[in-house]
Residue frames as a rotation matrix with the C-alpha (Angstrom) as fourth column:
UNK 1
0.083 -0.967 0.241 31.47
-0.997 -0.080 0.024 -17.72
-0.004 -0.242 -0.970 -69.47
UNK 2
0.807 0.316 -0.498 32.93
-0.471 0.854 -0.221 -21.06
0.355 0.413 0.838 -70.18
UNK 3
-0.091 -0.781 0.618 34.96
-0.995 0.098 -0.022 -22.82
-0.043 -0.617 -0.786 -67.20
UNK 4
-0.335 -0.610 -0.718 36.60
-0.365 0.787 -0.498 -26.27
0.869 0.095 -0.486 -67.03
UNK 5
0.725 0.659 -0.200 35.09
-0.010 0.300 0.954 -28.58
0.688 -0.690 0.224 -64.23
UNK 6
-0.009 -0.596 -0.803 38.24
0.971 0.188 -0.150 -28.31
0.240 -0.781 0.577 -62.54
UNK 7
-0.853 -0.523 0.008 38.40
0.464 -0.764 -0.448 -25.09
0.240 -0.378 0.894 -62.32
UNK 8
-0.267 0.832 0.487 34.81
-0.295 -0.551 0.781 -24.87
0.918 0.065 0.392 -61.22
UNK 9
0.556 0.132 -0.820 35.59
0.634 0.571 0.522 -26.88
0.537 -0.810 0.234 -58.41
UNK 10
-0.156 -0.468 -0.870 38.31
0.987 -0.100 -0.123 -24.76
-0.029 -0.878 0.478 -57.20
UNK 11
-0.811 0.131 0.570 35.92
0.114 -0.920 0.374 -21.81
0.574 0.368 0.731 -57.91
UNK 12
-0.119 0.757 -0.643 33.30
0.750 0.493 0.441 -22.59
0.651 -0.429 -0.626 -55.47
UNK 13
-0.316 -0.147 -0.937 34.24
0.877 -0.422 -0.229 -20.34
-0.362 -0.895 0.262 -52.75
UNK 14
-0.853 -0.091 -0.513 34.47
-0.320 -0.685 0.654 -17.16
-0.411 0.722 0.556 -55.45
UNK 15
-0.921 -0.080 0.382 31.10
0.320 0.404 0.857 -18.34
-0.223 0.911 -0.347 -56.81
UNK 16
0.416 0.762 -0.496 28.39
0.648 -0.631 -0.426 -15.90
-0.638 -0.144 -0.757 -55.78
UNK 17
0.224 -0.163 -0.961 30.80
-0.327 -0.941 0.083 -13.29
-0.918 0.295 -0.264 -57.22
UNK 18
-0.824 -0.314 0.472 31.34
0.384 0.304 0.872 -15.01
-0.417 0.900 -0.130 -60.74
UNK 19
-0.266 0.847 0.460 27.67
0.937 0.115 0.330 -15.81
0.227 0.518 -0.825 -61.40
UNK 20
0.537 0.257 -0.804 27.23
-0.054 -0.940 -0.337 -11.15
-0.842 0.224 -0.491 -60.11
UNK 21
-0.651 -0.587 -0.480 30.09
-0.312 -0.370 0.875 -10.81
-0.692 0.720 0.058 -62.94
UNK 22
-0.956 -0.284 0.079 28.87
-0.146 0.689 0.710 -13.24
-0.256 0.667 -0.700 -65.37
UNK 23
0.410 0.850 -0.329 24.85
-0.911 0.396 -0.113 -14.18
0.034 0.346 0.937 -65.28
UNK 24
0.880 0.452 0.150 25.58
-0.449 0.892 -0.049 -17.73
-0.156 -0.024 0.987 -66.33
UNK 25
-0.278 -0.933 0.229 28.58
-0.754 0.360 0.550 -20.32
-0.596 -0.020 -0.803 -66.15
UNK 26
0.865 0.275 -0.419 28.55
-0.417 0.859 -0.296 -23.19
0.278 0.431 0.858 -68.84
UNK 27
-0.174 -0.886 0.430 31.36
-0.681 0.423 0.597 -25.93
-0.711 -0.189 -0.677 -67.34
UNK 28
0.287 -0.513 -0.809 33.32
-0.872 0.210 -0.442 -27.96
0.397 0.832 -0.387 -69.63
UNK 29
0.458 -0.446 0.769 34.34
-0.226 0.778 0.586 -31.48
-0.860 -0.442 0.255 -69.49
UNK 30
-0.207 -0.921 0.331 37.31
0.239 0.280 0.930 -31.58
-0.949 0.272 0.162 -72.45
UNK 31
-0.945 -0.320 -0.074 36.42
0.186 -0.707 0.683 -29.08
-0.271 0.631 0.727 -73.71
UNK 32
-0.399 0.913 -0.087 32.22
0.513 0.300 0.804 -30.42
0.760 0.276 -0.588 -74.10
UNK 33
-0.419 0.588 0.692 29.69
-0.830 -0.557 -0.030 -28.05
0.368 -0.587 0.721 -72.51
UNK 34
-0.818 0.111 -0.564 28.19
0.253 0.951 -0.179 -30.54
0.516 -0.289 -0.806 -69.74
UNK 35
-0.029 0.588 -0.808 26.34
0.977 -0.153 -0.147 -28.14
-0.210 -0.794 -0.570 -67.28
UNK 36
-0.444 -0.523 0.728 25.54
0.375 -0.846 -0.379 -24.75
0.814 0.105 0.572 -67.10
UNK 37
-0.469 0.483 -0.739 24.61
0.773 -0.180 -0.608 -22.75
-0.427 -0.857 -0.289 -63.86
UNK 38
-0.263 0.349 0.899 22.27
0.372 -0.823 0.429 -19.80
0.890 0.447 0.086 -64.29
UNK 39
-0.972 0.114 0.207 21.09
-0.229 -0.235 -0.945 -17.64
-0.059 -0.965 0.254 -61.42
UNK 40
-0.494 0.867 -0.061 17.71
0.822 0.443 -0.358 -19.05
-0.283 -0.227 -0.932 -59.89
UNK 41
-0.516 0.423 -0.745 15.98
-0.034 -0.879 -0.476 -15.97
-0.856 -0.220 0.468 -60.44
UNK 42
-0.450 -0.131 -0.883 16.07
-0.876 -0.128 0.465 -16.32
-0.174 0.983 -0.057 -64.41
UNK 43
-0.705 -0.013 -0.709 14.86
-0.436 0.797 0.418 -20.06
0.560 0.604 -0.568 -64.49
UNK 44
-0.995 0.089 -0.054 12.51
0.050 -0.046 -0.998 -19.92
-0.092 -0.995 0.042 -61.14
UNK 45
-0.624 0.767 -0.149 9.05
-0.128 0.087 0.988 -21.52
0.771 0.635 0.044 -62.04
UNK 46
-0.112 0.655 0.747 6.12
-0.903 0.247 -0.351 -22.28
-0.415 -0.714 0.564 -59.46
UNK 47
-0.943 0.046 0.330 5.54
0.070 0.996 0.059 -25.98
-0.326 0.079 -0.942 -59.29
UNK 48
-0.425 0.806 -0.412 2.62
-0.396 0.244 0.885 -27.14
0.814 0.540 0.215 -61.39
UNK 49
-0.357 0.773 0.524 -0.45
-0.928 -0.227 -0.296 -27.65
-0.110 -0.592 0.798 -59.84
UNK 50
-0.977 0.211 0.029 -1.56
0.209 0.977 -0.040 -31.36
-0.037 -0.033 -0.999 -59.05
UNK 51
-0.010 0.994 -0.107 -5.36
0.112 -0.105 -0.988 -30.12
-0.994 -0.022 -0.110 -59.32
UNK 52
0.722 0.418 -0.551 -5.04
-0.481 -0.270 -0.834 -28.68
-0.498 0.867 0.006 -62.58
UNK 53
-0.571 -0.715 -0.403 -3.06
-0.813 0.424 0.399 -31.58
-0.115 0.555 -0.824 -63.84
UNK 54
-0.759 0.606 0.241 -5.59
0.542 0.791 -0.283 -34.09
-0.362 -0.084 -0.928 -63.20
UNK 55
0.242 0.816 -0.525 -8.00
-0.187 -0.491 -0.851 -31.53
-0.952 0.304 0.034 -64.42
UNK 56
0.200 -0.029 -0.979 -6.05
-0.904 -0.391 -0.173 -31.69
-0.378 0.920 -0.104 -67.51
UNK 57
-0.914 -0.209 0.347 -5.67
-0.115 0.955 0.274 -35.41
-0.388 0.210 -0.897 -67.80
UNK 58
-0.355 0.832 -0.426 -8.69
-0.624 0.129 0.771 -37.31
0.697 0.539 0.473 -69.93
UNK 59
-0.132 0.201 0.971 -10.70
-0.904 0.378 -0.201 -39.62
-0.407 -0.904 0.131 -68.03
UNK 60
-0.724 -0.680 0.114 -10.41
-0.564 0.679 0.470 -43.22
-0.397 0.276 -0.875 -68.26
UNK 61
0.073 0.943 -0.324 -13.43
-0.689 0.282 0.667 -45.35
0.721 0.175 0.670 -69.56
UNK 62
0.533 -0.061 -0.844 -12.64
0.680 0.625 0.383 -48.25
0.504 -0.778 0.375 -67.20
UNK 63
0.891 -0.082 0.446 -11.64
-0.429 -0.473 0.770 -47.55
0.148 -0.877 -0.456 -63.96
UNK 64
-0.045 -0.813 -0.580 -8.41
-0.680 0.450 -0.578 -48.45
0.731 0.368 -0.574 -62.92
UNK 65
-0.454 0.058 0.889 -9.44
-0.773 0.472 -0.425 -50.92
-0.444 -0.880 -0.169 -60.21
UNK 66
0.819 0.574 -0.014 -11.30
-0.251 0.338 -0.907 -52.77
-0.516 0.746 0.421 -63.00
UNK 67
0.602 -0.682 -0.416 -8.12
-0.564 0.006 -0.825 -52.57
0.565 0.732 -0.381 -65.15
UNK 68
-0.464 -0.883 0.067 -5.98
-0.745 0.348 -0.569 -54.17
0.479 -0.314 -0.820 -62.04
UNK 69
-0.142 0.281 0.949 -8.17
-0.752 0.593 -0.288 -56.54
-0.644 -0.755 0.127 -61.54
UNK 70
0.735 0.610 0.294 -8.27
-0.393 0.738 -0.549 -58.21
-0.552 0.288 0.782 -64.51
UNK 71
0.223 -0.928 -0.299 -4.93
-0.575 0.122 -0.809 -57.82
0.787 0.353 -0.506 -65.21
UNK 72
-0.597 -0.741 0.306 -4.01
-0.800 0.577 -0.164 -59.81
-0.055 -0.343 -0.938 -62.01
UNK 73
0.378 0.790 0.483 -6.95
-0.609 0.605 -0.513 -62.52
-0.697 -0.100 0.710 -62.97
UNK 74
0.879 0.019 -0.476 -5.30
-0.476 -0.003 -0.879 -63.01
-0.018 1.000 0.007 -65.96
UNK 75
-0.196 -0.980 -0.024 -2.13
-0.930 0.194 -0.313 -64.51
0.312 -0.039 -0.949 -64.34
């Protein structure tokens, strides 16, 4: 469904029961898709792990304590 940002504003109240009707709202600014809401369920990820990011990162050859130190020697 495709709704005008005004008339998503004065749809707020009414907007649990759109997004049961509907599934997903795309709002319009003259006429340009700007936003769209979906229901959280549908787009609802677990946050990435900060272990197994750094797991997946390469290690550096220099340390970075090495690296900021000679970068502030260098001034």
């Amino acid at each position: 469904m495709n709704m005008s940002i005004r008339d998503a504003r004065q749809s707020l109240p009414r907007l649990e029961q759109i997004m049961a009707a509907e599934g997903e709202i795309t709002i319009t600014r003259h006429g340009r898709p700007i936003a769209r809401i979906v229901p959280l369920t549908s787009t609802h990820r677990p946050a990435p792990s900060h272990a197994g990011l750094r797991a997946s990162m390469p290690l550096q050859e220099t340390p970075s304590e090495v690296l900021l130190g000679e970068e502030r020697d260098s001034r």
